[in-house]
N, C-alpha and C positions, 0 to 999 in steps of 0.2 A: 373264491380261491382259498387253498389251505396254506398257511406257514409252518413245515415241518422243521425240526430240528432233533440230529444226531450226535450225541455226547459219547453213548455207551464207554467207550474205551480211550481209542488213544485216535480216532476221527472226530475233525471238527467239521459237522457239513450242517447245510441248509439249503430245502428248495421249497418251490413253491410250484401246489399244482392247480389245475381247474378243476372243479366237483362236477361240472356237467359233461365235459368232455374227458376227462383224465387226463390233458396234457400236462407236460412237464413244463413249465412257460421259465422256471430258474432252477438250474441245482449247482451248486460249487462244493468241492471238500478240500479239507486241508490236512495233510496226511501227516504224523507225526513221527515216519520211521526213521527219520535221519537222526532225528534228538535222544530217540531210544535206543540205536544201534549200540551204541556205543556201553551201552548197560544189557545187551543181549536180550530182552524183552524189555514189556512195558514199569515205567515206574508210573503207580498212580497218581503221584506228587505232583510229578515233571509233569503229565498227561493233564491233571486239573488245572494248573497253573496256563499254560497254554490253549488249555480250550478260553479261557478268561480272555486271551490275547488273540486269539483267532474268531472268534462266534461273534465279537461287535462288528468285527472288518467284515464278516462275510453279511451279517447282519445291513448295514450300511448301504451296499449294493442293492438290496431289495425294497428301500426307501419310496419306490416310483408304486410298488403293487400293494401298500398300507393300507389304502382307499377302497382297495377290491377285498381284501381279505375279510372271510365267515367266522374264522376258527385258528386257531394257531397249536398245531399237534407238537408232541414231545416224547421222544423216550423215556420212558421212569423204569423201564426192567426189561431181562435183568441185564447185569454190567456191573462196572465199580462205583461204589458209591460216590466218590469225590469226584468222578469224571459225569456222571446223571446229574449229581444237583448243580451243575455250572450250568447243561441245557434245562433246566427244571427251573431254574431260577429265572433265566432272559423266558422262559414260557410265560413262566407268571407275570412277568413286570411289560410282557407283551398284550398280554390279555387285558391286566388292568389300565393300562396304557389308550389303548384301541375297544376295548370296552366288548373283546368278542369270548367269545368260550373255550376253554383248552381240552383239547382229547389227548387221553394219556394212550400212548401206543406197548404192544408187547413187543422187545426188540425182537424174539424169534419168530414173531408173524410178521414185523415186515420182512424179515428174510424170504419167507411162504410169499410172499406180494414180491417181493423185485423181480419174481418170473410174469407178474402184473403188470410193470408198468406203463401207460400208457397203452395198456391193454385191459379186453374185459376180461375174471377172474372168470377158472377152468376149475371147476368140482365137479365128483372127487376124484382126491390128488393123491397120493400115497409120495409124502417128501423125504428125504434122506437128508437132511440140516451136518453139515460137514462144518468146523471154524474151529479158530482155536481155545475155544471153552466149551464147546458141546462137539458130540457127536451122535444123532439121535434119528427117528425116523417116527413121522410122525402122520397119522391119518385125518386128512382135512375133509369133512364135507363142505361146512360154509365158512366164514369169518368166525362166527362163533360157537362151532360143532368140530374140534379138532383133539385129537386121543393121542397120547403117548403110545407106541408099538415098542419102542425097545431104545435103551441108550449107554452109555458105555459105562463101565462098573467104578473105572477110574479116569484114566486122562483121557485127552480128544487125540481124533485125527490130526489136525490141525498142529495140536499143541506139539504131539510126537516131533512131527518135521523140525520143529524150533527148535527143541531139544535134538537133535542129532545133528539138525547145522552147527549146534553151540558147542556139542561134545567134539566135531570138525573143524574147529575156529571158523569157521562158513559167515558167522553173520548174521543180521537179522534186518528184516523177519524171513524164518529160513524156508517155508514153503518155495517159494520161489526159486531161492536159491540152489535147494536140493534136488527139485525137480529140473535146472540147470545141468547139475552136475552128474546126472542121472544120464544122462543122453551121451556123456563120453564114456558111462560105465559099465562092466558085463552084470548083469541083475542074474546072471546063475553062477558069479564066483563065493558070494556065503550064502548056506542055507540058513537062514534067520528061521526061526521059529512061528507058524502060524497063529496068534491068538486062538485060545480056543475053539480049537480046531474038532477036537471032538465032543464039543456039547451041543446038546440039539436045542440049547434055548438060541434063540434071538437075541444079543444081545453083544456090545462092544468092550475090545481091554486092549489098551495099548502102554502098559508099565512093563509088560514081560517083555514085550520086542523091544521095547527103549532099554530095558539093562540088556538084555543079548547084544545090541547095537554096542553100547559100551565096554562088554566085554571082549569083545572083536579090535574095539581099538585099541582099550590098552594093551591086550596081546601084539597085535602088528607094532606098539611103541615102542617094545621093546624090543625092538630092532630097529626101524628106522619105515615111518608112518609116510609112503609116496601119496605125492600129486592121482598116480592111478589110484591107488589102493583109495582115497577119497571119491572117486568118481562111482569105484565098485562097487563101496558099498554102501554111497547113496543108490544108487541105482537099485541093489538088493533089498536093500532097506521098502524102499518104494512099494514095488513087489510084491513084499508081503503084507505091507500098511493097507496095500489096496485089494488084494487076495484076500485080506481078513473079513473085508465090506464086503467083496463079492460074494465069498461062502454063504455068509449069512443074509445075503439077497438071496441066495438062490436057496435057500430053504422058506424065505418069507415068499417068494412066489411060487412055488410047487404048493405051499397052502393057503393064498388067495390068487383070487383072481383078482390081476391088477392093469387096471384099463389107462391108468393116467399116472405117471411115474415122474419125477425131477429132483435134483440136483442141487441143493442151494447151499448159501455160506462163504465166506470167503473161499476155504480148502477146497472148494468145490470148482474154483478155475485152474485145479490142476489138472491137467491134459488126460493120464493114464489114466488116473480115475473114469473121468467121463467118457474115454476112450473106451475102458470095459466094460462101464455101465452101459455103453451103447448097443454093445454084442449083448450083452445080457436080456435087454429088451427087445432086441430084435427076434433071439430066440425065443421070447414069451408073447411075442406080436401086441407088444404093450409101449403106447403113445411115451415116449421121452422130451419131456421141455428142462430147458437150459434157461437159466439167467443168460445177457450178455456179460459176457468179462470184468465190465468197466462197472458193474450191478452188483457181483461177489461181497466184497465187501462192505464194510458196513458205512449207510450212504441213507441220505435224509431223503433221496428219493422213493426211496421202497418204505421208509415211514409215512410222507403224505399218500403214499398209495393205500395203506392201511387207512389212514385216517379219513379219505373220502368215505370208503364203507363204512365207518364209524360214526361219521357226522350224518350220512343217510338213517343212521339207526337211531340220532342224538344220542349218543351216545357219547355224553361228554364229563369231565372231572370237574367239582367244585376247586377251587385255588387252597383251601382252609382242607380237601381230603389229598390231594396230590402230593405225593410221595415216592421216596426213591425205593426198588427193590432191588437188592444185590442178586438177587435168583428167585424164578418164579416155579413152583411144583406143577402146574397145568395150563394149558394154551387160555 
């Protein structure tokens, strides 16, 4: 069995899997959006401190599978530094403790793996990674044969929505919420502007619709900002956030052929999205896998899933080269 452990951000998780079967035999997370609401995104401070408070508890629970464990895997990249070395640190003092090996994981490949879990790995995959720090599409042959194709010049899908719940007083984290408020809204009362719309590269921007976004509100503020006018132009907003992927899907598959297609990331359990990714593959008679829901986000399940490939490969970190990366340039 593997002991994985997820820090990246502002989730405290751990599970544990079997290397010969793939099962999941533990996984727990502990979510930290309550503590951060109230500061409208993540503070990394708040985030570290809490993982310290959270990772021995959930730690503690797994006291029975110590005896069975090969390896004890860990996220080191990328993410925020203060939030990786709290899991980087119980990795090491696990390893040295139990005397097993640590595999350092890339967080954006277990993203590529939570469409794995508890499943055998489907290559190749052509991924569309949606969350809120990336937004990117990436071509996987194996675990360790995977190509950047294209990713956003500035902010994330993900990240937009949080920014337009924030500029809504909506909440956080606003994915959720926006796509809420989307369903009471008409999504053809503003024409928001398509991210480059007329460039034929491949490639994401979502800074020009988040100011349009804002300047639609503070126009309607100065009169008087309804309960509707919020619904409308989350809904619009949506629209075009996800119009934007779609364009630029649909020039990346008019020039490959693409037999195997998914969906990963947190942003990625939004509905419409996957909703027109769906049509979009059907017209190209090209296979779509989906994470489940409760897999989206980021979750020490879809690390051990990486890490059995890894430990098949030994594929493992000295404790004295294990290190944190705030961003990694290639898979």
């Amino acid at each position: 069995m593997i002991l994985a452990i997820e820090s990246s951000c502002d989730d405290s998780s751990i599970s544990i899997t079997k290397i010969d079967t793939l099962e999941l035999v533990f996984h727990k997370k502990i979510s930290q959006e309550l503590q951060h609401s109230i500061y409208g995104g993540v503070v990394p401070e708040l985030a570290a401190r809490l993982h310290i408070e959270a990772l021995p508890k959930i730690l503690e629970e797994c006291k029975e599978y110590f005896k069975d464990l090969k390896a004890v895997a860990v996220t080191n990249a990328p993410g925020l530094s203060v939030t990786l070395t709290e899991g980087v640190a119980m990795a090491k003092a696990i390893s040295i403790a139990l005397n097993i090996p640590i595999i350092a994981v890339n967080h954006l490949k277990g993203h590529i793996y939570s469409l794995f879990i508890e499943k055998d790995a489907i290559f190749p995959i052509t991924v569309l990674l949606v969350s809120g720090g990336h937004t990117q599409i990436v071509e996987a042959q194996s675990l360790t044969q995977m190509s950047l194709l294209a990713r956003t010049l500035d902010d994330s899908f993900g990240e937009s929505f949080d920014k337009v719940s924030k500029m809504l007083n909506l909440g956080y984290p606003g994915g959720p919420i926006v796509q809420e408020y989307s369903l009471k809204g008409d999504m053809n009362r503003f024409d928001f502007p398509i991210p480059l719309s007329q460039s034929p590269k491949i490639e994401f921007s979502y800074s020009g619709l988040k100011n349009a976004v804002r300047l639609q509100i503070e126009n309607l503020e100065r009169t008087t900002l309804t309960q509707q006018d919020k619904y409308d132009i989350s809904a619009s907003f949506q629209k075009t956030a996800v119009e934007h992927i779609i364009q630029k899907l649909r020039k990346l598959f008019k020039q490959k052929s693409i037999k195997n297609f998914a969906i990963v990331g947190g942003a990625s359990a939004n509905l419409f999205l996957r909703s027109e990714i769906e049509k979009l593959c059907e017209k190209y008679d090209t296979n779509l896998y989906l994470s489940p829901l409760k897999y989206c986000s980021d979750n020490a399940a879809m690390i051990g899933r990486v890490a059995v490939e890894q430990f098949k490969q030994q594929d493992f970190t000295s404790i004295d080269n294990l290190d944190v990366q705030t961003r990694v340039k290639e898979y």
